[in-house]
C-alpha positions as CSV (number, residue, x, y, z in Angstrom):
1,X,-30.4,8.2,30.3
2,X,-26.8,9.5,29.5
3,X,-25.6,6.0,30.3
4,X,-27.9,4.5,27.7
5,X,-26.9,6.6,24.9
6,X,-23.3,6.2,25.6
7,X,-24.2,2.4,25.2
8,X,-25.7,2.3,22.7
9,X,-23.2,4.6,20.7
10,X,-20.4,2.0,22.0
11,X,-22.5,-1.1,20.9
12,X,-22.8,0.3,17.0
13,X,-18.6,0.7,17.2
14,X,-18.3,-2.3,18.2
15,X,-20.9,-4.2,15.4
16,X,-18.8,-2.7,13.1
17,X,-16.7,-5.1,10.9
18,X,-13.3,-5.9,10.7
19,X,-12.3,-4.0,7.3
20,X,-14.5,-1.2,8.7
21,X,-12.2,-0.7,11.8
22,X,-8.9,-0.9,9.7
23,X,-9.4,1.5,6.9
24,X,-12.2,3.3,8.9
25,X,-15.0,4.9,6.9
26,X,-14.9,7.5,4.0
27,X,-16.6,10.6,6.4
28,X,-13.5,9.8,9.0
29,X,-11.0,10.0,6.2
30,X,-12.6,13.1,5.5
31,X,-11.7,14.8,8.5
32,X,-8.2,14.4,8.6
33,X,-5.8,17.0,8.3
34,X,-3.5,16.8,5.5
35,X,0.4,17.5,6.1
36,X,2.0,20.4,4.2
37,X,2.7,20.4,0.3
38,X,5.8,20.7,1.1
39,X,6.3,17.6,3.7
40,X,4.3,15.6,0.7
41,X,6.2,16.4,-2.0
42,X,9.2,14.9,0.2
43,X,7.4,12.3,1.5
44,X,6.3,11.2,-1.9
45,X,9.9,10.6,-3.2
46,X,10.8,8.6,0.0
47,X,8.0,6.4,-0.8
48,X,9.0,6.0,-4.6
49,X,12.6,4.9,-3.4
50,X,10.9,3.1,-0.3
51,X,8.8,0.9,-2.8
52,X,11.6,0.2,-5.4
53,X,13.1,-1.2,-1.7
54,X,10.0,-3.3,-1.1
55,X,10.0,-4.7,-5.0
56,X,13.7,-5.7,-4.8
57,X,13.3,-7.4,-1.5
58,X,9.8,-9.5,-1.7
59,X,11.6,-11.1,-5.5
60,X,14.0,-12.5,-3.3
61,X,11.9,-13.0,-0.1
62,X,8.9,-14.4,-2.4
63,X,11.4,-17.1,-3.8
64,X,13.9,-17.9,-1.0
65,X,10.6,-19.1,1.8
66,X,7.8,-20.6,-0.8
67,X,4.4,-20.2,1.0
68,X,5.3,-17.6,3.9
69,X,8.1,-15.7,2.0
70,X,5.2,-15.1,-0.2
71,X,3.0,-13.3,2.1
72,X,5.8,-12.0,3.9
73,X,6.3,-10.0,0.5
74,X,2.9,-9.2,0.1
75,X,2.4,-8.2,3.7
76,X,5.2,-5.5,3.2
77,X,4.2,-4.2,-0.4
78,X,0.9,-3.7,0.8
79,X,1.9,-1.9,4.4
80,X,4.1,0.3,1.9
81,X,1.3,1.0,-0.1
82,X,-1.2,1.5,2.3
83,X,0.4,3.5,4.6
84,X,1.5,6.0,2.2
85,X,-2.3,6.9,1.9
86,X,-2.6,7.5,5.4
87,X,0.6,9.2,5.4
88,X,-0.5,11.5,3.1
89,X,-3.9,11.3,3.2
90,X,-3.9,11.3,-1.0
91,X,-4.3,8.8,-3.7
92,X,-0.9,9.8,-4.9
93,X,0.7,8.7,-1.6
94,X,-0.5,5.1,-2.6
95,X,0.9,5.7,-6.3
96,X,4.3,7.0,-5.5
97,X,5.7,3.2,-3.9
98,X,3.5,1.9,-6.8
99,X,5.6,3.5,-9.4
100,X,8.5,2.2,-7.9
101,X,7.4,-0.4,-7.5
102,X,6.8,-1.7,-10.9
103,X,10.0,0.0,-12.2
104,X,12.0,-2.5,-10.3
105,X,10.1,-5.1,-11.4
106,X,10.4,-4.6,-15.2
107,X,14.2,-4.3,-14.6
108,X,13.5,-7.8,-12.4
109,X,11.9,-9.1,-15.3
110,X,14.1,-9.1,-18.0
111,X,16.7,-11.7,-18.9
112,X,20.3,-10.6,-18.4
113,X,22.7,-11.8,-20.9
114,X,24.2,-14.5,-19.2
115,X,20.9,-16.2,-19.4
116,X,20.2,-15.3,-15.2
117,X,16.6,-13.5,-14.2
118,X,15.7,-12.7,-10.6
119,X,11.9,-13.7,-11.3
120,X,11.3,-17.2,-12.3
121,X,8.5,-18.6,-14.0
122,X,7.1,-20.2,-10.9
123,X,3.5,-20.0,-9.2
124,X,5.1,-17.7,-6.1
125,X,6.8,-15.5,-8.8
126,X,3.1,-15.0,-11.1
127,X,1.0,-14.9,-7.5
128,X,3.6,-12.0,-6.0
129,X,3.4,-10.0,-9.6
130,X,-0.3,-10.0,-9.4
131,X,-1.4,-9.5,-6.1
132,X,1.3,-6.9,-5.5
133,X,-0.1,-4.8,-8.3
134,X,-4.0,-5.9,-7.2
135,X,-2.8,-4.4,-3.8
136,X,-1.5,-1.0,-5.2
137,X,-4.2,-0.6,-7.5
138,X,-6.5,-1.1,-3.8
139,X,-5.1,1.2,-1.7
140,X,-5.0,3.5,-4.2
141,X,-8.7,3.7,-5.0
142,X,-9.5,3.8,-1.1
143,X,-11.4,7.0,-0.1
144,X,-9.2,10.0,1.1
145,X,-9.0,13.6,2.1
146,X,-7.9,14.3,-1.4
147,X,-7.4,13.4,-4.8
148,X,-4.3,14.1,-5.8
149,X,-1.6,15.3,-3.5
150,X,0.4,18.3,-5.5
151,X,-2.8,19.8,-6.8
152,X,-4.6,20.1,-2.6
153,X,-3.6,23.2,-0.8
């Protein structure tokens, strides 16, 4: 009987879907521990300097490789994003490399006075803009252990 429960346990993992087994489900997020304030507070600020990183890079990656520097870019804002939530384990660790994110990019933005700008007015430019920030705004509304990370014990 034992060998019956075990199986059937296995076969409902296993009918679960794809995006179920990546970002797992809101009662296992709930479980985890959360590291230290103090380990956060760091870890925040390395993720604020590590998505200003990511921004500066994909403008240039998104450009130089049309189609797959694109989702190269994308592929690495979102792994920034996301795994600063599961680093974490707070909304806020989702926010932080958002922040810096988007600062780099309104400096990106802006004409210099030469007349030069790192973001062109091209499809690949518009697409990495938007579903950079979609991605961000994502992984920052996924469940986790806690709201916001200076306020949790």
């Amino acid at each position: 009987m034992s060998g019956t429960a075990e199986t059937t346990t296995t076969g409902a993992r296993s009918a679960r879907s794809l995006p179920a087994k990546v970002f797992g489900s809101r009662s296992g997020r709930l479980a985890e521990a959360q590291p230290p304030r103090g380990a956060r507070v760091v870890a925040y600020l390395v993720l604020l300097l590590l998505g200003a990183a990511v921004s500066l890079t994909g403008c240039f990656v998104q450009a130089l490789w049309p189609p797959a520097g694109l989702l190269l870019a994308l592929a690495a804002t979102w792994a920034v994003f996301y795994g600063g939530l599961r680093v974490t384990g707070t909304k806020l660790g989702a926010g932080a490399p958002l922040v810096g994110w988007f600062l780099v990019l309104l400096v990106l933005m802006a004409p210099r006075p030469e007349g030069d700008f790192v973001l062109a007015a091209s499809f690949t430019s518009y697409a990495y803009l938007f579903l950079g920030a979609v991605s961000g705004v994502v992984c920052a509304t996924l469940p986790t252990r806690g709201g916001f990370g200076l306020l949790n014990p």
